[in-house]
PDB file of N, H, CA, C and O in Angstrom:
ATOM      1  N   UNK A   1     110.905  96.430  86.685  1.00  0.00           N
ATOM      2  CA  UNK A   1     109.652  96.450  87.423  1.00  0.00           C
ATOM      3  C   UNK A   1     109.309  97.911  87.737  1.00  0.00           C
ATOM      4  O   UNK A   1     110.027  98.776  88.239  1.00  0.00           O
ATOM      5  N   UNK A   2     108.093  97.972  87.338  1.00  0.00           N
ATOM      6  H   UNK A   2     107.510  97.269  86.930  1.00  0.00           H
ATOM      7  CA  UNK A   2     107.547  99.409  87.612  1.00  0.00           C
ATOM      8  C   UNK A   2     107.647 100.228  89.562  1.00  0.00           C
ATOM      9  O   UNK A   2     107.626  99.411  90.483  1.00  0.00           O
ATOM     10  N   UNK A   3     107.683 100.801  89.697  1.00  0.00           N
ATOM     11  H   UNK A   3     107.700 101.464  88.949  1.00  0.00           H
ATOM     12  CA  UNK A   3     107.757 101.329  90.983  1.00  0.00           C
ATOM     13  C   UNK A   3     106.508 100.449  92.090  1.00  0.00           C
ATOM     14  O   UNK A   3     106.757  99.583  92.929  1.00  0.00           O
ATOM     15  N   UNK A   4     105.034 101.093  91.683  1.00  0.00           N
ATOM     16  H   UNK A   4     104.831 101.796  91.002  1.00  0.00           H
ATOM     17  CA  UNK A   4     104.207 100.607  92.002  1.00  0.00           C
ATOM     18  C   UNK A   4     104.285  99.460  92.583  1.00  0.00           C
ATOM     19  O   UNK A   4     104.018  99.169  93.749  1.00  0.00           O
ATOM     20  N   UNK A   5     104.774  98.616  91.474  1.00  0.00           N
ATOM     21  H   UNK A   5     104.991  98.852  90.527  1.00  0.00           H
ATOM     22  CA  UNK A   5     104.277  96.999  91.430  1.00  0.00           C
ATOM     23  C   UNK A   5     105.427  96.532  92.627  1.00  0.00           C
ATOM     24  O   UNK A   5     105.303  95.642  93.468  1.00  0.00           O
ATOM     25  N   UNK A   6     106.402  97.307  92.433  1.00  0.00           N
ATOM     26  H   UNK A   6     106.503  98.030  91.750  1.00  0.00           H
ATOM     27  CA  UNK A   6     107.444  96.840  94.053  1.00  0.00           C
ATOM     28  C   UNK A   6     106.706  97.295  94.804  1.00  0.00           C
ATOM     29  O   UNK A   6     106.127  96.370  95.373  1.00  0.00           O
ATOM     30  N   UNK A   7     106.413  98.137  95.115  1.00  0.00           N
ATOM     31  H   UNK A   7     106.883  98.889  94.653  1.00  0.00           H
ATOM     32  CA  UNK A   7     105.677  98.780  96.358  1.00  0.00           C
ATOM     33  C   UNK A   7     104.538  98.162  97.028  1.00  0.00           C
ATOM     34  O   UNK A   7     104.232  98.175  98.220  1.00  0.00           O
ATOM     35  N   UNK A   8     103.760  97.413  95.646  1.00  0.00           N
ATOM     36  H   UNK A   8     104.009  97.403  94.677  1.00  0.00           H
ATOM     37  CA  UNK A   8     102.426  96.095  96.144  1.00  0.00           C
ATOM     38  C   UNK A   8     103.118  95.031  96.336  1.00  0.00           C
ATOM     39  O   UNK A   8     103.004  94.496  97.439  1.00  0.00           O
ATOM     40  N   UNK A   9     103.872  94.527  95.497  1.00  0.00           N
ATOM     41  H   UNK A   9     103.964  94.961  94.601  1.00  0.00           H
ATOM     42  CA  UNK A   9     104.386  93.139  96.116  1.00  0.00           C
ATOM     43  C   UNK A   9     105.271  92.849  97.295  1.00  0.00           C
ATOM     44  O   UNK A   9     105.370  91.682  97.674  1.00  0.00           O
ATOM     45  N   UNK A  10     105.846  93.698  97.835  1.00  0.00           N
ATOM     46  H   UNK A  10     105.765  94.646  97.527  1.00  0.00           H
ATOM     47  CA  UNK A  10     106.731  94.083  99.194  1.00  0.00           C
ATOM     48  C   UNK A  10     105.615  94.884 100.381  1.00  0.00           C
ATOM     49  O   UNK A  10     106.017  95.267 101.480  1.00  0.00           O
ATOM     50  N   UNK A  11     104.121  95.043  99.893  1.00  0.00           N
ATOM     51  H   UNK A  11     103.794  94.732  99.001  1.00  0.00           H
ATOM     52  CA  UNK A  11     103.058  95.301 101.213  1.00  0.00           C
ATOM     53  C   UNK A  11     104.354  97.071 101.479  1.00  0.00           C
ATOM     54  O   UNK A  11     104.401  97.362 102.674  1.00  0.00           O
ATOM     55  N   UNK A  12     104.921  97.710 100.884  1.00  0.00           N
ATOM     56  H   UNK A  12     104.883  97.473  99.913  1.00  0.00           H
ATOM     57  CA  UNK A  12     105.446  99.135 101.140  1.00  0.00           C
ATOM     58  C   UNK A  12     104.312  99.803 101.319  1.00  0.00           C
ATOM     59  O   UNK A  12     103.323  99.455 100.674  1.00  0.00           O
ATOM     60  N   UNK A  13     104.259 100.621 102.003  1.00  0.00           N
ATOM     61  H   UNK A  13     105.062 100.904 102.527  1.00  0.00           H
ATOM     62  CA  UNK A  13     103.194 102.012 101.966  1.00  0.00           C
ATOM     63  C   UNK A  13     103.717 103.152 101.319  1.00  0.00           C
ATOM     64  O   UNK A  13     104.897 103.343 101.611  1.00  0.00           O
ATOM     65  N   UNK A  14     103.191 104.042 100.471  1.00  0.00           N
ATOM     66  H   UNK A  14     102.232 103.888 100.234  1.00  0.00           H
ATOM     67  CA  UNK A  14     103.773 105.613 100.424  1.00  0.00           C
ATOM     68  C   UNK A  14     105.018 106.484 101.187  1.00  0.00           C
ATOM     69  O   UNK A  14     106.040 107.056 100.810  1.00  0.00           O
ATOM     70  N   UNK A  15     104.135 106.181 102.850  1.00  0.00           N
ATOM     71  H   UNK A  15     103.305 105.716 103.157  1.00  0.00           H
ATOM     72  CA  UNK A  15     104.782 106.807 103.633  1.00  0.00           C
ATOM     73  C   UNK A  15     106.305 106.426 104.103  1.00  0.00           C
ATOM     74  O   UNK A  15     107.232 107.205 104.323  1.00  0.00           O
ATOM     75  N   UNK A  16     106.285 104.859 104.200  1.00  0.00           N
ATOM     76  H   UNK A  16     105.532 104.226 104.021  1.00  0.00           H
ATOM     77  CA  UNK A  16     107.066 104.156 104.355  1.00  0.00           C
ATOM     78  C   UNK A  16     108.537 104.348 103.249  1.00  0.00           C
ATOM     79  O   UNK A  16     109.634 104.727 103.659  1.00  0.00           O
ATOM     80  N   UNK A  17     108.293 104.063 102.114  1.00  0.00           N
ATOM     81  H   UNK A  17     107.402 103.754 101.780  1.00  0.00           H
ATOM     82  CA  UNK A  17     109.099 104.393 101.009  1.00  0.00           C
ATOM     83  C   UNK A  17     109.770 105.863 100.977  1.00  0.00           C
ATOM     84  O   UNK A  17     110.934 106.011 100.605  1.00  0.00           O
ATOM     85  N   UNK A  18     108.799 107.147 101.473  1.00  0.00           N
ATOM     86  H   UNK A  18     107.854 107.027 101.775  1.00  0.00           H
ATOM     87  CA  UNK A  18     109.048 108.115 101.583  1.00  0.00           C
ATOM     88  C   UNK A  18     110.261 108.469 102.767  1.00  0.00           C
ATOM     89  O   UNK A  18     111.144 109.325 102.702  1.00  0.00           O
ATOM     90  N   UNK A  19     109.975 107.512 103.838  1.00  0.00           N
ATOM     91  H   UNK A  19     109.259 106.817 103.890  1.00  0.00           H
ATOM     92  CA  UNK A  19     111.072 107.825 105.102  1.00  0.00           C
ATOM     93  C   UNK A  19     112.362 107.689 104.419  1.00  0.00           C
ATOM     94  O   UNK A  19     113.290 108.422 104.075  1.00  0.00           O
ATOM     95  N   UNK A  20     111.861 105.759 104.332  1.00  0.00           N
ATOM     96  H   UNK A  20     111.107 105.164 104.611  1.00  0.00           H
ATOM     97  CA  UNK A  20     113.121 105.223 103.619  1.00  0.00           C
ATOM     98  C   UNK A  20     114.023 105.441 102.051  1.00  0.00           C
ATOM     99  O   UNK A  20     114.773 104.711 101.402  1.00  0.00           O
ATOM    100  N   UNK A  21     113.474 106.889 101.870  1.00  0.00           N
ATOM    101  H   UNK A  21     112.865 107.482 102.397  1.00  0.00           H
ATOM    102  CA  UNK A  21     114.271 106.717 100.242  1.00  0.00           C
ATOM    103  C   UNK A  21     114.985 108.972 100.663  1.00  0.00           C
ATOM    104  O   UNK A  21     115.781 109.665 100.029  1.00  0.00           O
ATOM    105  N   UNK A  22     114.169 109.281 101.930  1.00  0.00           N
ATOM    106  H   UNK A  22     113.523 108.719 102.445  1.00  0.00           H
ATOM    107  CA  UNK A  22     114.782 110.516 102.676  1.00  0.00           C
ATOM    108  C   UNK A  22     113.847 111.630 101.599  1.00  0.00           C
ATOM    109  O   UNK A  22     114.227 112.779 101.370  1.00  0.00           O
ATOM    110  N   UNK A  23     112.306 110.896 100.894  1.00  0.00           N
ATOM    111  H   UNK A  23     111.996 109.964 101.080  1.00  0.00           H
ATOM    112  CA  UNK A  23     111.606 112.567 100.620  1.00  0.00           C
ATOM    113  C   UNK A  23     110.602 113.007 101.146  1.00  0.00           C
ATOM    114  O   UNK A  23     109.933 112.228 101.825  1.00  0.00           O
ATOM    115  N   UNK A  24     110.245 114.175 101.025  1.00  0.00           N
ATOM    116  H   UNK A  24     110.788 114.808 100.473  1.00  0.00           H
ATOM    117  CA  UNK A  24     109.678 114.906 102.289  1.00  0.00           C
ATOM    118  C   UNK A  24     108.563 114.243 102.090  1.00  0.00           C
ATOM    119  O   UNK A  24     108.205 114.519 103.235  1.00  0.00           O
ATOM    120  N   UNK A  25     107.413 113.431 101.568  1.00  0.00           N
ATOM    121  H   UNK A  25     107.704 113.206 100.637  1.00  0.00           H
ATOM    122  CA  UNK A  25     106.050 112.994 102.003  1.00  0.00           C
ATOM    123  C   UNK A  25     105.626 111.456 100.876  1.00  0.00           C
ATOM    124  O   UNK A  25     106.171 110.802  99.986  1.00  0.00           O
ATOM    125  N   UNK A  26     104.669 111.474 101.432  1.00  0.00           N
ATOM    126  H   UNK A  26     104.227 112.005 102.155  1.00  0.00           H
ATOM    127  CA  UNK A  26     104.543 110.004 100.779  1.00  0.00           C
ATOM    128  C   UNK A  26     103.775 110.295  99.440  1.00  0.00           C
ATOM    129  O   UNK A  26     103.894 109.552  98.465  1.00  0.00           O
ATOM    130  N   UNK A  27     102.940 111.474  99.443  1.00  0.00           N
ATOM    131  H   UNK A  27     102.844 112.078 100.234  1.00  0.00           H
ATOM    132  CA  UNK A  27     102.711 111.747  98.011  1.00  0.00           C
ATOM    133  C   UNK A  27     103.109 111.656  96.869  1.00  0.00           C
ATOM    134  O   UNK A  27     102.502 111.230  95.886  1.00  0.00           O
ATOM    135  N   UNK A  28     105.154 112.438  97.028  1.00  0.00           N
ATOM    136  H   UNK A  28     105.646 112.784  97.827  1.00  0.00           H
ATOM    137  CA  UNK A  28     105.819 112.056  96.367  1.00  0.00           C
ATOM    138  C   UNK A  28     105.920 111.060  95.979  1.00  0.00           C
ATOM    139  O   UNK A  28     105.874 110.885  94.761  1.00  0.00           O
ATOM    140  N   UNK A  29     106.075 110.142  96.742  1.00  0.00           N
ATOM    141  H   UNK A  29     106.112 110.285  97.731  1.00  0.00           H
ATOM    142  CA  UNK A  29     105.885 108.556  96.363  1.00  0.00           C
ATOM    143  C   UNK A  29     104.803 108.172  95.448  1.00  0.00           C
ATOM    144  O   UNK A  29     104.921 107.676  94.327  1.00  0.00           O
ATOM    145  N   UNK A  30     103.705 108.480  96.103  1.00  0.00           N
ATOM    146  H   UNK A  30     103.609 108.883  97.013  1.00  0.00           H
ATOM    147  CA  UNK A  30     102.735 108.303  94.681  1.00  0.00           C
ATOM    148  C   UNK A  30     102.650 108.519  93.644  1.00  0.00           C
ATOM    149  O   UNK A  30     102.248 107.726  92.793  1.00  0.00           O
ATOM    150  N   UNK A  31     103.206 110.278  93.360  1.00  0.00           N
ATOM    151  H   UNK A  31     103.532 110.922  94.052  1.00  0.00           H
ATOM    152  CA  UNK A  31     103.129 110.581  92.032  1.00  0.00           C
ATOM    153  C   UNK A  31     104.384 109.776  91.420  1.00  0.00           C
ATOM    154  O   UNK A  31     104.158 109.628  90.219  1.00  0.00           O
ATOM    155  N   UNK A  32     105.133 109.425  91.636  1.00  0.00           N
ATOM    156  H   UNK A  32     105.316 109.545  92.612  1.00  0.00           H
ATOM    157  CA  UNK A  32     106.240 108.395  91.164  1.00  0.00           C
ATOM    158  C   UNK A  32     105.939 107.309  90.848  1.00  0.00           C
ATOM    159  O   UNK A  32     106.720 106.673  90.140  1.00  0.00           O
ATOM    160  N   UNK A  33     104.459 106.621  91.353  1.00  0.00           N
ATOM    161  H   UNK A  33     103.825 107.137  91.929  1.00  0.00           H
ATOM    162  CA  UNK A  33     104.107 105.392  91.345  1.00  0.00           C
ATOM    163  C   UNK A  33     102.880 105.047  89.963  1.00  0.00           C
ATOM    164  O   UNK A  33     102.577 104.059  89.293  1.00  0.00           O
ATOM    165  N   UNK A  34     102.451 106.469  90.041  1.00  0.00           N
ATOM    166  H   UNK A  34     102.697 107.271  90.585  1.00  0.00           H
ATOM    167  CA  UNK A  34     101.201 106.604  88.685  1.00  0.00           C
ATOM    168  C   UNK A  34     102.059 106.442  87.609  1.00  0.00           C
ATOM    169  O   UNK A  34     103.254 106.712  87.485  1.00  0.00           O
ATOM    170  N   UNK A  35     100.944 105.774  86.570  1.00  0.00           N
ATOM    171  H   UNK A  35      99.973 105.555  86.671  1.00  0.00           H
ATOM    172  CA  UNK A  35     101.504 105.088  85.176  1.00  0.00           C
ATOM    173  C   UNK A  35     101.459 106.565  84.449  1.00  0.00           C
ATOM    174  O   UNK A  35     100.734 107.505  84.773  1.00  0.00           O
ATOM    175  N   UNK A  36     102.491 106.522  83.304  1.00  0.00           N
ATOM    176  H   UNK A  36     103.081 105.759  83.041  1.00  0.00           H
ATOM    177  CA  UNK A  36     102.595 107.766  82.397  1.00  0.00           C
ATOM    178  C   UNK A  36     101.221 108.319  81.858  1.00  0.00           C
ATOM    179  O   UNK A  36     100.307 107.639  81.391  1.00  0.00           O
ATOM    180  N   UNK A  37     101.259 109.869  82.033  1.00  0.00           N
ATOM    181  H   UNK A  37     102.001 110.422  82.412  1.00  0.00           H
ATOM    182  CA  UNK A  37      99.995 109.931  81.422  1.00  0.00           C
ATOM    183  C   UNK A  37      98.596 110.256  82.340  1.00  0.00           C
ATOM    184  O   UNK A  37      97.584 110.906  82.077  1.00  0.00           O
ATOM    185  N   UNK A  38      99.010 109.521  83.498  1.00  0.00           N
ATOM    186  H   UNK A  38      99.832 108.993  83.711  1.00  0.00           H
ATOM    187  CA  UNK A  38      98.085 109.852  84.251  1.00  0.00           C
ATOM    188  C   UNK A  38      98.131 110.811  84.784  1.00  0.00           C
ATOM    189  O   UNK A  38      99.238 111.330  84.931  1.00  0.00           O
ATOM    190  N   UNK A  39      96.716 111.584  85.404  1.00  0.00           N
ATOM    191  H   UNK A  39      95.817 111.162  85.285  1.00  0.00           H
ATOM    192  CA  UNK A  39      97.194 112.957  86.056  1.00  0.00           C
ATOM    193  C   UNK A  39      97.891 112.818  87.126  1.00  0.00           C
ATOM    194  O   UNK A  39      97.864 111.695  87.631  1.00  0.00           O
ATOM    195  N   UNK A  40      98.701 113.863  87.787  1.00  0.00           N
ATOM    196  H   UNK A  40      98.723 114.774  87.377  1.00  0.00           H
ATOM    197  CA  UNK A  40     100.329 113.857  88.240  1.00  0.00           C
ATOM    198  C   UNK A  40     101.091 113.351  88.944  1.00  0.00           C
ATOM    199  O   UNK A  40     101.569 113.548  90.062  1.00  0.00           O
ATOM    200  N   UNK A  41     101.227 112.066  87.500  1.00  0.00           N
ATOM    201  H   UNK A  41     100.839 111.907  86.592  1.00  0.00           H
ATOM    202  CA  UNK A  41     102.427 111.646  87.287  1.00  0.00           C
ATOM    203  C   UNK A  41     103.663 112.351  87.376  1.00  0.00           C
ATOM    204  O   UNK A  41     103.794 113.425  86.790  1.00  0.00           O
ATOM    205  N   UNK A  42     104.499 111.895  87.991  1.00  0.00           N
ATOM    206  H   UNK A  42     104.392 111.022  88.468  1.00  0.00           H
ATOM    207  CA  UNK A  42     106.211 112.580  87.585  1.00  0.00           C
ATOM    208  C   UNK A  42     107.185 111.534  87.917  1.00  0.00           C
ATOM    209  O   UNK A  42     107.429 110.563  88.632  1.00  0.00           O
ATOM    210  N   UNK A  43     107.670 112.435  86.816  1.00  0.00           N
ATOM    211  H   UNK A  43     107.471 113.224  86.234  1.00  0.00           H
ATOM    212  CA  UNK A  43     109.273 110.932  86.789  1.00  0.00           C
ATOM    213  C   UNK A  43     109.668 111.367  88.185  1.00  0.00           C
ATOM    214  O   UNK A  43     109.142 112.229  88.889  1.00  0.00           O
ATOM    215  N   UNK A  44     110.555 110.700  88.397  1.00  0.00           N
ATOM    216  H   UNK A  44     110.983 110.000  87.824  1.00  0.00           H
ATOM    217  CA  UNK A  44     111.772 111.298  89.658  1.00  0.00           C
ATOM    218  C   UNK A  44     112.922 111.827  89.131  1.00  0.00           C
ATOM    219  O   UNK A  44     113.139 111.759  87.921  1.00  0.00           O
ATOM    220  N   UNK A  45     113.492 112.215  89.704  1.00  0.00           N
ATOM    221  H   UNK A  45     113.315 112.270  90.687  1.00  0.00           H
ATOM    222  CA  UNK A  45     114.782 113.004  89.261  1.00  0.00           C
ATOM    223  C   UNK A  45     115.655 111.237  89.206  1.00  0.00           C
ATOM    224  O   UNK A  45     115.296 110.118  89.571  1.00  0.00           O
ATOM    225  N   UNK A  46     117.170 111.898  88.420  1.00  0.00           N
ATOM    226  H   UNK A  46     117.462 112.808  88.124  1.00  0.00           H
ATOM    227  CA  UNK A  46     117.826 111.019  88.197  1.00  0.00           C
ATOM    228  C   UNK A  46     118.393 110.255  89.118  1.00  0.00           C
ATOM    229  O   UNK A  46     118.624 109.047  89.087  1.00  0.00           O
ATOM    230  N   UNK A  47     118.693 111.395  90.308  1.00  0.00           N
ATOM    231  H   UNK A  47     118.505 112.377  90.334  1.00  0.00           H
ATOM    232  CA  UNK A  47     119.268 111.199  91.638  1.00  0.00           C
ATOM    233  C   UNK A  47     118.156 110.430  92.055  1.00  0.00           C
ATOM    234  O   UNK A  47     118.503 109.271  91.830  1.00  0.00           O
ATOM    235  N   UNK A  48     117.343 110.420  92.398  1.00  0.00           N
ATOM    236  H   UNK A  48     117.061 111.361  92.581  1.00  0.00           H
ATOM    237  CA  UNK A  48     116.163 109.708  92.740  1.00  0.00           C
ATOM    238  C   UNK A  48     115.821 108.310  92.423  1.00  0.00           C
ATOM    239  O   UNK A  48     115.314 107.504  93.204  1.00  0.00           O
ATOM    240  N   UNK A  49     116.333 107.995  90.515  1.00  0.00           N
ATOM    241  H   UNK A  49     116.744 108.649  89.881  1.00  0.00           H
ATOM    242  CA  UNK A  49     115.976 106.842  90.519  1.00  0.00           C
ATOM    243  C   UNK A  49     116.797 106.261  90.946  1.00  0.00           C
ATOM    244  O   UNK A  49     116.625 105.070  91.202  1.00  0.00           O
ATOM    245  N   UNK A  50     118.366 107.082  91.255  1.00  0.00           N
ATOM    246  H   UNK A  50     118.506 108.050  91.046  1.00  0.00           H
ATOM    247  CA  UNK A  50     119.218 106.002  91.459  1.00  0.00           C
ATOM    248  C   UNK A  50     118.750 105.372  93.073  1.00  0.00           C
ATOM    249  O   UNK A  50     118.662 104.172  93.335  1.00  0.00           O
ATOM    250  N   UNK A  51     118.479 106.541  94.071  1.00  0.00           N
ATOM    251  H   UNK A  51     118.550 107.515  93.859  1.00  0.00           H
ATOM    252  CA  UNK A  51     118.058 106.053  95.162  1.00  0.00           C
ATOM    253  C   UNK A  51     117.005 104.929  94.828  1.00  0.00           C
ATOM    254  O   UNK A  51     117.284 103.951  95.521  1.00  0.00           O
ATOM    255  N   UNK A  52     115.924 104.691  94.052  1.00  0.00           N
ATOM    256  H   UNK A  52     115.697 105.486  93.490  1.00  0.00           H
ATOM    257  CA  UNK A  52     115.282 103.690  94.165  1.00  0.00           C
ATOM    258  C   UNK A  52     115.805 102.802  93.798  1.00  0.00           C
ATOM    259  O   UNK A  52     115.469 101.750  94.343  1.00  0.00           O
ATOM    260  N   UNK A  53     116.835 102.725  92.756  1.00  0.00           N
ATOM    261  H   UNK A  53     117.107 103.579  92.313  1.00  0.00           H
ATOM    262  CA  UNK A  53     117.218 101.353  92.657  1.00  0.00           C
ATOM    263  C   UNK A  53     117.875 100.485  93.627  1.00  0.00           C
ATOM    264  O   UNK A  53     117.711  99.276  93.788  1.00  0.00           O
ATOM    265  N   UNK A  54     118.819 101.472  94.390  1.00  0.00           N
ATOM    266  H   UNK A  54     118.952 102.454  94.259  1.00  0.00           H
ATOM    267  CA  UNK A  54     119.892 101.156  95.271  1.00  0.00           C
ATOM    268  C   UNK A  54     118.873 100.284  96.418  1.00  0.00           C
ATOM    269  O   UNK A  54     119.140  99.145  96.804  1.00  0.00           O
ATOM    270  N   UNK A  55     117.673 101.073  96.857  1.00  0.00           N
ATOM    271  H   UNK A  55     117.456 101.998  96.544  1.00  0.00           H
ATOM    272  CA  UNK A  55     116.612 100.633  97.605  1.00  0.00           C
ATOM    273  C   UNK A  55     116.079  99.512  97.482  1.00  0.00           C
ATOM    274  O   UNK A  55     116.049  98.672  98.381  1.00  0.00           O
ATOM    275  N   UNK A  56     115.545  99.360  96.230  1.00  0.00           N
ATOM    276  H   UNK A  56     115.569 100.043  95.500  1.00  0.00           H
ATOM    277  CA  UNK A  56     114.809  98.194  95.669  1.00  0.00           C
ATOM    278  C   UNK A  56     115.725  97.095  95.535  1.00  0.00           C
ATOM    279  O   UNK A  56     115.208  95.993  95.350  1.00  0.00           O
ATOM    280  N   UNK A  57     116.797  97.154  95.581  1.00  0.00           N
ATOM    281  H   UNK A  57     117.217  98.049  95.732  1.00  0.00           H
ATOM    282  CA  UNK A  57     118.006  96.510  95.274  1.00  0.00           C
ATOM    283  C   UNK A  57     118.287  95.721  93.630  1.00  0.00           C
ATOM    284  O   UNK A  57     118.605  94.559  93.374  1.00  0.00           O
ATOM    285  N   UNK A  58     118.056  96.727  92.844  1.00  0.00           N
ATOM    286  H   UNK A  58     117.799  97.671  93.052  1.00  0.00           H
ATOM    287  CA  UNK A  58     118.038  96.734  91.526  1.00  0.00           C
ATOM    288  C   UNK A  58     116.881  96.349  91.360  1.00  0.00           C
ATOM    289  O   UNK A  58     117.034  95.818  90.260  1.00  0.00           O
ATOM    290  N   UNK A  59     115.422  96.147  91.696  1.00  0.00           N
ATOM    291  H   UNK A  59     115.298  96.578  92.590  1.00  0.00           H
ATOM    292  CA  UNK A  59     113.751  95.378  90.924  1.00  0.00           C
ATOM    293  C   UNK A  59     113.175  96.631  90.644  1.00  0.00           C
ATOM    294  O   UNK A  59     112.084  96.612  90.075  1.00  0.00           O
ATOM    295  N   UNK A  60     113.768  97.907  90.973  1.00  0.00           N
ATOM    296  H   UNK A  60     114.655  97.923  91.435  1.00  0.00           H
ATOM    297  CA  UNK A  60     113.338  99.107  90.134  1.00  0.00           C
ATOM    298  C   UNK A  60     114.449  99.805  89.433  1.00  0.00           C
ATOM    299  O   UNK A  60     114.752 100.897  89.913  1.00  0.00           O
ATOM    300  N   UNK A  61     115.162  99.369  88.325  1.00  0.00           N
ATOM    301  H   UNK A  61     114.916  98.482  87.935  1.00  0.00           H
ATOM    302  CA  UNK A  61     116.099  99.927  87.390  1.00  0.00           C
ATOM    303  C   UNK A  61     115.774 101.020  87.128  1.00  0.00           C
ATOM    304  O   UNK A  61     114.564 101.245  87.154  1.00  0.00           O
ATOM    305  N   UNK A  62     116.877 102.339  86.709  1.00  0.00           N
ATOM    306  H   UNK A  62     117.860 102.156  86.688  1.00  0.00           H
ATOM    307  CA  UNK A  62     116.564 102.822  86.042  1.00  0.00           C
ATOM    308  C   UNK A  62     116.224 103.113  84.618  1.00  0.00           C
ATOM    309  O   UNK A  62     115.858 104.198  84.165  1.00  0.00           O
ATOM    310  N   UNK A  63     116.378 102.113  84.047  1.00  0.00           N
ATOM    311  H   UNK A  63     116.676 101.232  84.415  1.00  0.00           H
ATOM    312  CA  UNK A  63     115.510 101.888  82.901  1.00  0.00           C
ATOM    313  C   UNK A  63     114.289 101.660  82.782  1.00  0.00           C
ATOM    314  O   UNK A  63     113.734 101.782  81.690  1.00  0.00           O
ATOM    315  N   UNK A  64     113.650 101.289  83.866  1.00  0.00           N
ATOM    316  H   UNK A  64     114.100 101.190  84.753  1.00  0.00           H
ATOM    317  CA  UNK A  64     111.920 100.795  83.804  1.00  0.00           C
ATOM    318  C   UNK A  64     111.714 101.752  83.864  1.00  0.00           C
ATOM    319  O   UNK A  64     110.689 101.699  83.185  1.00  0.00           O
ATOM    320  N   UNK A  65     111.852 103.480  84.304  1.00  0.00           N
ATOM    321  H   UNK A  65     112.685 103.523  84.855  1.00  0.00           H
ATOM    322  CA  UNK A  65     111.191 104.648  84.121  1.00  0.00           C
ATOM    323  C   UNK A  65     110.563 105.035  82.634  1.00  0.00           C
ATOM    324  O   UNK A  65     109.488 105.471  82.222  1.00  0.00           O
ATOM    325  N   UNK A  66     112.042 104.569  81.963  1.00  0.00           N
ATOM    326  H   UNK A  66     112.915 104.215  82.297  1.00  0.00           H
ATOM    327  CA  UNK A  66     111.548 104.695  80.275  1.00  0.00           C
ATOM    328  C   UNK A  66     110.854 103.754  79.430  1.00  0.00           C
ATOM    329  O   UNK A  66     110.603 104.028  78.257  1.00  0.00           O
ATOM    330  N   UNK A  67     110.484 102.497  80.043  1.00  0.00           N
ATOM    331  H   UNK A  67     110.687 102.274  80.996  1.00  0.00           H
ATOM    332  CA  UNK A  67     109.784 101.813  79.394  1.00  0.00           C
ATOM    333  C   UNK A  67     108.386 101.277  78.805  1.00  0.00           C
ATOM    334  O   UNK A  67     108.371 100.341  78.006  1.00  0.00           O
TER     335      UNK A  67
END
């Protein structure tokens, strides 16, 4: 599952995700949340996805980054 789509179906906010995953603003969060391609987009670091997965409790793998 794409980042985003956890983030709508769990009602998460930006900001919220941002406390809870320890990065400095919820922007970050967004640009993590835009589909590839779009303007700025960015992956997360590796360390990062692992925090989201651990978060999401595996419904954001790190494999859905590459898919």
């Amino acid at each position: 599952m794409k980042l985003a789509e956890y983030l709508e179906k769990n009602r998460i906010s930006y900001a919220r995700a941002s406390r809870e995953l320890g990065v400095g603003h919820g922007s970050v969060v967004r640009r993590w949340s835009l589909s590839k391609g779009e303007k700025w987009a960015v992956m997360p670091s590796h360390k990062n996805m692992q925090k989201i997965a651990e978060w999401s409790q595996g419904e954001v793998a790190i494999m859905d980054w590459f898919a």
